[in-house]
SEVEXGU-936715 format. One record per residue (C-alpha): z, x, y; residue in three letters. Coordinates in nm, 3 decimals. Layout:
BEGIN
> up; east; north; code
> Z; X; Y; ALA
...
***
This chain:
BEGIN
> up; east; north; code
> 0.496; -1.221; 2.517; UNK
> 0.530; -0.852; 2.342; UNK
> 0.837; -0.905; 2.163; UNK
> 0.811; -0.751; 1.804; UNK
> 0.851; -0.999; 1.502; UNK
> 0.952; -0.798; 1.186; UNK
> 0.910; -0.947; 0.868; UNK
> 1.077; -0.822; 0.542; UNK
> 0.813; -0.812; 0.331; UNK
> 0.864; -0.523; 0.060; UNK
> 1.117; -0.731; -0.217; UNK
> 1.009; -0.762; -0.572; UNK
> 1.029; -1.105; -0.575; UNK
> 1.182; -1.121; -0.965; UNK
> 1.314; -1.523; -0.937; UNK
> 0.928; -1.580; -0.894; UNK
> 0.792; -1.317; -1.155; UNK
> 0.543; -1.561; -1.293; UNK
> 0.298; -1.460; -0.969; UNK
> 0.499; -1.191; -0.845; UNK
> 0.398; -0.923; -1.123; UNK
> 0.062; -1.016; -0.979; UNK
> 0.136; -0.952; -0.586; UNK
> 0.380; -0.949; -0.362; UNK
> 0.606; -1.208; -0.315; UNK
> 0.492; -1.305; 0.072; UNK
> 0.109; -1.268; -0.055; UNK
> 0.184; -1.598; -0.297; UNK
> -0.068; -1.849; -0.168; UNK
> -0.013; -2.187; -0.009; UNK
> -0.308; -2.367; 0.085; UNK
> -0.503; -2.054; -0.022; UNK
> -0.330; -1.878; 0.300; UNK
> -0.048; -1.617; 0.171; UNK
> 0.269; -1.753; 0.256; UNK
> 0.326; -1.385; 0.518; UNK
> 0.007; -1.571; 0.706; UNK
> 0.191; -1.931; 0.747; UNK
> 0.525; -1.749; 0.835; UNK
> 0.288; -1.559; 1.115; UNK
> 0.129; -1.842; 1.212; UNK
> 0.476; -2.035; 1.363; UNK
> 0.529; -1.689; 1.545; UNK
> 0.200; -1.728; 1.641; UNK
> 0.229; -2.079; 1.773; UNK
> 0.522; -1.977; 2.023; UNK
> 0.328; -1.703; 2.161; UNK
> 0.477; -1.378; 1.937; UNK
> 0.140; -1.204; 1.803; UNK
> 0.318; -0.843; 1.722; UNK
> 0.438; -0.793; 1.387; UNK
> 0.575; -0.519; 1.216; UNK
> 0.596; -0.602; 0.902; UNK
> 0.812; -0.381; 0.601; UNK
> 0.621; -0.309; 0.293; UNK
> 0.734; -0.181; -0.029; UNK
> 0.611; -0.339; -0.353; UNK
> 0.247; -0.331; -0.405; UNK
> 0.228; -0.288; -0.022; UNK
> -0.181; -0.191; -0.091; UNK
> -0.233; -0.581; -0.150; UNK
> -0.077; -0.681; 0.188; UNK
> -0.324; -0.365; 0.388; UNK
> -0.611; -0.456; 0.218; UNK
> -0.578; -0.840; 0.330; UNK
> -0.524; -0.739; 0.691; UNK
> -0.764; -0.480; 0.656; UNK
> -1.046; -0.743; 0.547; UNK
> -0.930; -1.017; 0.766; UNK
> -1.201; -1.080; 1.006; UNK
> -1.475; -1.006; 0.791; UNK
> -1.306; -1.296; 0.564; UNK
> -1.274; -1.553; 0.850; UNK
> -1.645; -1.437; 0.924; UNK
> -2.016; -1.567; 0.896; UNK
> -2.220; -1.255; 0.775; UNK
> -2.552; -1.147; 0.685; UNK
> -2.551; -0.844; 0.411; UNK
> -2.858; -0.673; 0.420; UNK
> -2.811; -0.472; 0.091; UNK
> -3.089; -0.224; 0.127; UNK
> -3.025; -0.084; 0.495; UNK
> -2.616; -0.160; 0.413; UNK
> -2.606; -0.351; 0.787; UNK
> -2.322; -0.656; 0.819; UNK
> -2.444; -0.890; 1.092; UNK
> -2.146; -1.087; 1.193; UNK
> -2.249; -1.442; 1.327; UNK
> -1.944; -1.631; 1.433; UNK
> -1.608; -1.534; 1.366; UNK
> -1.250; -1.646; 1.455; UNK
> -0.961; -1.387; 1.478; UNK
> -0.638; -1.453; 1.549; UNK
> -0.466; -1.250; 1.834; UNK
> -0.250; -1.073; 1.648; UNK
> -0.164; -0.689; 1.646; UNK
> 0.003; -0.565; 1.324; UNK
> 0.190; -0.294; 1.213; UNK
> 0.252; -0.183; 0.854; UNK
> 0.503; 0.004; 0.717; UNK
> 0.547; 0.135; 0.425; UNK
> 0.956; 0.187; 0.385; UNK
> 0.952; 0.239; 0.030; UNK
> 0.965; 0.088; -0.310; UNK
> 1.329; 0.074; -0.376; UNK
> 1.477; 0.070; -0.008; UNK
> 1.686; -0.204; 0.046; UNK
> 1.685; -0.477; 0.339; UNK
> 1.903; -0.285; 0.552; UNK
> 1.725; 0.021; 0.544; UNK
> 1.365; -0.097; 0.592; UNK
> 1.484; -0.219; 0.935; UNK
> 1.633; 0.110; 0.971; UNK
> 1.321; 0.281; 0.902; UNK
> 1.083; 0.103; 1.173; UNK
> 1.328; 0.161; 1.450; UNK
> 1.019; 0.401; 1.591; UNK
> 0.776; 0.132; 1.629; UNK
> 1.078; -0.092; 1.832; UNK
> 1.126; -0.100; 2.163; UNK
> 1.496; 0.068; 2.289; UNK
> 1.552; -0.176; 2.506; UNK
> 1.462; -0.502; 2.424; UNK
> 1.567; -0.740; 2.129; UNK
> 1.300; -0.840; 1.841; UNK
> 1.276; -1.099; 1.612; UNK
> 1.343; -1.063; 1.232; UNK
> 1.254; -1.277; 0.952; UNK
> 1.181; -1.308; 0.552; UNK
> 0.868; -1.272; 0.390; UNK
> 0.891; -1.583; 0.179; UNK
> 1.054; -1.870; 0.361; UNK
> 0.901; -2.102; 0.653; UNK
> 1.070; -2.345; 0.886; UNK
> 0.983; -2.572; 1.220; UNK
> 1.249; -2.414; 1.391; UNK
> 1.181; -2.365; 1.808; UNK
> 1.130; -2.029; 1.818; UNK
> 1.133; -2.017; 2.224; UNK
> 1.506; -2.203; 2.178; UNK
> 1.628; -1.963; 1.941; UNK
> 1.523; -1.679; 2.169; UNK
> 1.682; -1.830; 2.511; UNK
> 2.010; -1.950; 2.335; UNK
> 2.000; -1.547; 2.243; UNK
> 1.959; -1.415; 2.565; UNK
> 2.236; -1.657; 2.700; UNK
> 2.489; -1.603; 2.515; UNK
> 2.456; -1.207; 2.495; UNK
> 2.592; -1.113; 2.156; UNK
> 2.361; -0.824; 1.946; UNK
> 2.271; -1.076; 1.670; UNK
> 2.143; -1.491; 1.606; UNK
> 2.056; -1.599; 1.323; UNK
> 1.932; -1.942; 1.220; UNK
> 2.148; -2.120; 1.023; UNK
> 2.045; -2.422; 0.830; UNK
> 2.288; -2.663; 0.626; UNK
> 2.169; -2.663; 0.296; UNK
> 2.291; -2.543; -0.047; UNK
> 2.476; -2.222; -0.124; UNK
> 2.208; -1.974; -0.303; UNK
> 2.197; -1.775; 0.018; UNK
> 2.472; -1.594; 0.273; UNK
> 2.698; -1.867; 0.373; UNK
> 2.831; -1.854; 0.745; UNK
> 3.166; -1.950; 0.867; UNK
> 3.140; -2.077; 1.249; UNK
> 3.347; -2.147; 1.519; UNK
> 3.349; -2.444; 1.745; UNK
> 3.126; -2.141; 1.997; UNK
> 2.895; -2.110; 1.775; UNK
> 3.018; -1.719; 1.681; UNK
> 2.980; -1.638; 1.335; UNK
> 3.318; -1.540; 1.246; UNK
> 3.272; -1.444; 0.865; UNK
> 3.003; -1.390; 0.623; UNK
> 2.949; -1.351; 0.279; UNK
> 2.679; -1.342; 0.076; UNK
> 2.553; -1.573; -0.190; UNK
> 2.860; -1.724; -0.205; UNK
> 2.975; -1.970; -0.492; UNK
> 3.105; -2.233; -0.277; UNK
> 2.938; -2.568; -0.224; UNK
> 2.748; -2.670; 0.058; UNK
> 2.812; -2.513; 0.433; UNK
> 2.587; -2.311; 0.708; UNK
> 2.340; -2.056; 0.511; UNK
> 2.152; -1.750; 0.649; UNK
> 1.806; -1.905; 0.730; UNK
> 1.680; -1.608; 0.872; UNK
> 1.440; -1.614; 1.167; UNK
> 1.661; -1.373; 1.372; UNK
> 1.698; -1.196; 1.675; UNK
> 1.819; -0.889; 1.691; UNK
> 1.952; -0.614; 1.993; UNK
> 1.875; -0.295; 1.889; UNK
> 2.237; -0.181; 1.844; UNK
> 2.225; -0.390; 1.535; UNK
> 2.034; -0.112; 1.405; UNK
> 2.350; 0.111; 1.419; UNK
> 2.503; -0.095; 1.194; UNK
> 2.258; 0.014; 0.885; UNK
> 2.337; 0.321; 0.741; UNK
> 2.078; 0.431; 0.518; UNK
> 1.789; 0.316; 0.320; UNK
> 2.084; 0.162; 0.021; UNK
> 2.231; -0.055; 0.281; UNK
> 2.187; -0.412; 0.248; UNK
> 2.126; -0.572; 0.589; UNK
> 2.336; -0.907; 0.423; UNK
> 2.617; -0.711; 0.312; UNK
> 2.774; -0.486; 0.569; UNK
> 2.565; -0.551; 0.864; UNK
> 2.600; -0.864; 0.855; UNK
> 2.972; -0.854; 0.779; UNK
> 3.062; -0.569; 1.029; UNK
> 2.871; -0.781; 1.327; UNK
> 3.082; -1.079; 1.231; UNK
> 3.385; -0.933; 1.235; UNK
> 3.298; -0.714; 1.562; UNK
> 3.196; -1.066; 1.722; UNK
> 2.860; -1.012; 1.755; UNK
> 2.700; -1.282; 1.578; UNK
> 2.607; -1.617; 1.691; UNK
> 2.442; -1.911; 1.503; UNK
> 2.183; -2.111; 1.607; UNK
> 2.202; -2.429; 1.413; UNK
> 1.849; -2.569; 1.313; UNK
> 1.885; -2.941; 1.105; UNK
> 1.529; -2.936; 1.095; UNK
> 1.282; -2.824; 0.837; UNK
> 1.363; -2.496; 0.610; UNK
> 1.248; -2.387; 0.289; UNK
> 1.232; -2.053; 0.099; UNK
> 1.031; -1.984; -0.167; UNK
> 1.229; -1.857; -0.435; UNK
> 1.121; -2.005; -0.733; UNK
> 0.816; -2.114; -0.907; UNK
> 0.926; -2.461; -0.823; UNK
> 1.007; -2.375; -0.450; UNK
> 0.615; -2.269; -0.440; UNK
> 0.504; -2.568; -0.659; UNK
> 0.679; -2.798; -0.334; UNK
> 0.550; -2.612; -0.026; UNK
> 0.182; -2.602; -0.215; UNK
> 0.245; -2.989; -0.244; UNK
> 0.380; -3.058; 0.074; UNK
> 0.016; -2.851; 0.239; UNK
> -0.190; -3.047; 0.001; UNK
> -0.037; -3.407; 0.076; UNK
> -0.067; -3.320; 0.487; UNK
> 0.342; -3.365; 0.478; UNK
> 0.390; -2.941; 0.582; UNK
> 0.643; -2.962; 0.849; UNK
> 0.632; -2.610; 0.916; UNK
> 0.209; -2.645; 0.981; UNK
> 0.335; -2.709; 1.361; UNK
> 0.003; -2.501; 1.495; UNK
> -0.221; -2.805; 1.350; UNK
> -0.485; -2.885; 1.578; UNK
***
């Protein structure tokens, strides 16, 4: 399948500034895999291998690991006086990936905004975050979107309220939302979207937040549908959100590690 996955992967990361002044957020390790390769890997899994992902922030770090990719998942010979790399066995994964840099300060909104060129016109892509993983059914997600034929799904997962909370309607049709809002519980913006390319018309500019009025103006238009997941979800926001997904890996308890052989 060609659809295009973008992940936003450009954010400061400042709630996890104890590793983030280091790297960027979605390079964080779990397992000694940055979290952007575990997120890739579900795609993966379900068949997406096309990524576009958004840079910003120390966007070098995230090149240079693709960059060096297969000759770090590689068997090699140096031979330091003629300067010849013999590769001996080697296992790639099938992915092709883009990288953008959309700048330093841009927010959400506008990063999607700005790889619009590398998207096809006529066909809807998948969006996620850089920093959260989940054991959602990615091939679900994307035929509930087709059927219902609104310009925007998003997962939503019931958990606390740190993130955009959702108000939905018995159809599913997210009729409100607001972001990081102070009330208890409810439907949050899980991300691990998909996304018509008209949503793009929605962004103005590289200042636009793609949770503020993107989000807000699809709602209200009637554009955007949930898809409930009651599975597995967790960002990692914190220090302590990292501490429990690098636990979770180590103990063999990763519910997101659905590739697993």
């Amino acid at each position: 399948m060609k659809m295009k996955v973008v992940i936003l992967a450009g954010g400061f990361g400042t709630r996890i500034s104890e590793e983030s002044h280091l790297k960027p957020k979605p390079m964080i390790e779990i397992g000694e895999k940055p979290i952007l390769w575990h997120i890739m890997k579900i795609y993966s899994y379900y068949g997406f291998n096309e990524f576009i992902i958004c840079l910003g922030y120390k966007s070098h770090m995230i090149k240079e690991f693709f960059a060096d990719y297969y000759l770090h998942t590689s068997d090699v010979t140096i031979d330091l006086e003629t300067n010849e790399l013999k590769i001996h066995n080697n296992y790639a994964e099938p992915w092709k990936v883009t990288l953008v840099d959309t700048g330093l300060n841009t927010m959400t909104g506008g990063r999607i905004k700005r790889i619009k060129p590398y998207l096809p016109k006529d066909e809807p892509f998948m969006l996620t975050y850089g920093d959260g993983v989940c054991d959602v059914d990615l091939n679900e997600l994307l035929e509930y979107h087709k059927n219902h034929g609104k310009l925007a799904t998003i997962t939503a997962i019931n958990l606390d309220a740190r993130f955009g909370v959702l108000r939905i309607d018995d159809e599913n049709t997210i009729t409100q939302f607001s972001e990081k809002s102070k009330a208890d519980g409810g439907w949050i913006n899980g991300g691990f979207m998909v996304l018509e390319p008209e949503v793009i018309d929605y962004i103005t500019d590289d200042t636009t937040i793609f949770e503020k009025a993107p989000l807000e103006n699809l709602a209200h238009d009637g554009e955007l549908k949930s898809y409930k997941h009651r599975g597995f979800w967790k960002c990692m926001d914190t220090k302590r959100d990292h501490d429990a997904l690098e636990k979770m890996w180590n103990e063999d308890n990763a519910p997101w590690y659905i590739w697993k052989e």
